[in-house]
C-alpha positions in Angstrom: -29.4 -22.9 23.9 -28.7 -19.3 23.0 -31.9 -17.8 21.7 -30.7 -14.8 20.2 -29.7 -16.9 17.4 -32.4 -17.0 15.3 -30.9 -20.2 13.5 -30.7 -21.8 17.0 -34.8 -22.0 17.4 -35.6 -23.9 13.8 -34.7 -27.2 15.5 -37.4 -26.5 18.8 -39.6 -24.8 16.8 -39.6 -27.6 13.7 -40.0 -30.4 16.6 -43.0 -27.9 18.4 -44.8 -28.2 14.6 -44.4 -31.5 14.1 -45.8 -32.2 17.6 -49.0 -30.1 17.2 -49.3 -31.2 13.6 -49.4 -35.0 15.0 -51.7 -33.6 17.9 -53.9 -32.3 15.1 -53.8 -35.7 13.1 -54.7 -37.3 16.5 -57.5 -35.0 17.0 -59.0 -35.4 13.9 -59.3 -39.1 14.3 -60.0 -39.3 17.4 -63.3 -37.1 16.1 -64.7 -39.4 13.7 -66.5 -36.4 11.8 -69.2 -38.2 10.3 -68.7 -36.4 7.0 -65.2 -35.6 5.5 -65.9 -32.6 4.0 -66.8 -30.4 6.8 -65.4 -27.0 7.4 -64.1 -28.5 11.1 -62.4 -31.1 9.4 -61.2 -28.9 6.7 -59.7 -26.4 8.7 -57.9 -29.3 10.9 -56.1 -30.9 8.2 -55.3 -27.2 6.7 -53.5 -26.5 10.3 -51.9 -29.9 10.0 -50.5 -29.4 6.8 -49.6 -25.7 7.9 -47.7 -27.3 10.4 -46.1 -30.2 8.7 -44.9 -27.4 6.0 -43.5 -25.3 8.3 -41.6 -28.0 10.1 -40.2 -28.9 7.2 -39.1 -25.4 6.0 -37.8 -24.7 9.2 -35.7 -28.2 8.8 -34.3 -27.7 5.3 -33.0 -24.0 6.5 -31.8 -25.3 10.0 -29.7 -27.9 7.7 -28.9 -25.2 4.8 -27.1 -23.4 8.0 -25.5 -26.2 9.3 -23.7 -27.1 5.9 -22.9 -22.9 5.6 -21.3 -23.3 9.0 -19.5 -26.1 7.7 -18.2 -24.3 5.1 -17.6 -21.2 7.0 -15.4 -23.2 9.4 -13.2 -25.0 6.8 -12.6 -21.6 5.4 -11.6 -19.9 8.6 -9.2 -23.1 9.5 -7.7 -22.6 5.9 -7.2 -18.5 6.5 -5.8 -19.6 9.8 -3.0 -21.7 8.5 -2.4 -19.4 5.6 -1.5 -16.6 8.0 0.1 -19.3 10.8 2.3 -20.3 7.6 2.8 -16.7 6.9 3.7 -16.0 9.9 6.4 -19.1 10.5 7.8 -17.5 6.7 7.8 -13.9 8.2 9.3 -14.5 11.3 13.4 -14.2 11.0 12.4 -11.0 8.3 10.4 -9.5 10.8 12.4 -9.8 14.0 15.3 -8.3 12.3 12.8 -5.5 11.4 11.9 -5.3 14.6 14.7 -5.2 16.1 16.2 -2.6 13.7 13.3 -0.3 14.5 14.2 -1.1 18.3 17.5 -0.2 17.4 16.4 3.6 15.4 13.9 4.0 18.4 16.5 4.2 21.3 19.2 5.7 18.6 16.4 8.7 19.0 16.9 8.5 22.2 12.6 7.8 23.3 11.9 6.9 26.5 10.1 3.0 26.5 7.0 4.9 27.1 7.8 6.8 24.1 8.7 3.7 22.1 5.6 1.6 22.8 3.6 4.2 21.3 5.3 4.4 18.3 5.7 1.1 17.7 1.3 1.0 18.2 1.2 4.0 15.7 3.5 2.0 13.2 0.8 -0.9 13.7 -2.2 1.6 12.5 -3.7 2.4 16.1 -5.3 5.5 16.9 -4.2 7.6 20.0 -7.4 6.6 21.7 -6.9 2.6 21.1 -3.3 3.3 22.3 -4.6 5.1 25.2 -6.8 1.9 25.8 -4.7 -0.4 25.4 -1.8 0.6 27.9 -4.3 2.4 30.6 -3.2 5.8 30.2 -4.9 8.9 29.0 -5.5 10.0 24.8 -3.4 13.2 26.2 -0.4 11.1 27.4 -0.3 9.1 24.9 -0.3 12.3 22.0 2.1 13.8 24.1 4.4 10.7 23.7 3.4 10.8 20.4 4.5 14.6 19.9 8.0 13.8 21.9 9.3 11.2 19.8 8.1 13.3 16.7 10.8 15.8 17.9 13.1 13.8 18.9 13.2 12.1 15.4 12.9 15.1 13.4 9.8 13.1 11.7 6.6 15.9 11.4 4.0 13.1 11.9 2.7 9.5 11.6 3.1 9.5 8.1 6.5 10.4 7.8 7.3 8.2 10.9 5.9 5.2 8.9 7.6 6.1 5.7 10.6 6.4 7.7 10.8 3.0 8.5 8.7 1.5 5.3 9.9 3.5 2.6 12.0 0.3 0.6 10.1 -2.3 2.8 7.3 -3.0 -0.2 8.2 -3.5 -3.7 11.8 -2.1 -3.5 11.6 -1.8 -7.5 8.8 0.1 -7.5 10.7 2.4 -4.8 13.8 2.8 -7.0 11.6 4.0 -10.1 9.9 6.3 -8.0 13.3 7.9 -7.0 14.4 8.3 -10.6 11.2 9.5 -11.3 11.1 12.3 -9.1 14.9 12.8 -9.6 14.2 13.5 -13.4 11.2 15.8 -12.1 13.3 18.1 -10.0 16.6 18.2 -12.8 13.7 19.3 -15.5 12.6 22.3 -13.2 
């Protein structure tokens, strides 16, 4: 049982109530208070219904989480075969594109070293999670970084992503931009 999981203690904790709230019960008639109305008596059928409510509070939430979970998990196994299908859809596109940035990459002329960082830069990592990820230092990895910047004649991560994305997304929208900014510099 992991018990840092609130959730996971309602069940022990409902079954503990409802124990020591039947304890109670017991107790009180095992007594036989001669009058009902006693502040001993009283108070004993005020714990037992204290615990009785409790348990039962603690139940209904323990199975308001368990239908949440439920729900949580259907939706997770629909995201997962939305981006599985995605993915099978994607696949021929994308290895072309991969293999056309390959392609531009050694057309550069980067060393592999040089080339696995860019390709983690295209994919939104930082220098640091590069550095992580392939077990060498921030400082290497920026200095790959910096090589295949000059070796591309790109001035940075942003023009190394346009580079290879400008088109990629909305190609329409692309060409209007182009006229856009073609009519811009004729009119200044």
């Amino acid at each position: 049982m992991d018990e840092s999981r609130p959730e996971a203690m309602r069940l022990p904790l409902a079954v503990l109530l409802l124990a020591i709230a039947g304890g109670g019960a017991v107790d009180l008639v095992l007594d036989r208070p001669s009058e009902w109305i006693s502040f001993h008596v009283l108070y004993e059928v005020l714990l037992v219904a204290a615990g009785l409510g409790t348990a039962a509070w603690l139940w209904s939430g323990w199975r308001a989480v368990q239908v949440e979970n439920l729900g949580l998990r259907a939706s997770l196994a629909a995201r997962e075969a939305e981006r599985e299908a995605w993915q099978r859809s994607a696949q021929a596109p994308l290895s072309g594109l991969g293999e056309a940035i390959t392609a531009q990459l050694t057309k550069w002329g980067l060393t592999p070293s040089e080339q696995e960082v860019v390709l983690q830069l295209l994919m939104g990592r930082s220098h640091k999670e590069i550095a992580a990820r392939s077990g060498r230092s921030e400082r290497t990895v920026r200095q790959h970084a910096v090589a295949a910047y000059e070796k591309s004649g790109l001035r940075g991560r942003a023009e190394l992503a346009g580079f290879f994305l400008e088109g990629l997304l909305h190609p329409e929208r692309e060409e209007a931009g182009r006229g856009h900014r073609a009519d811009a510099r004729d009119q200044g």
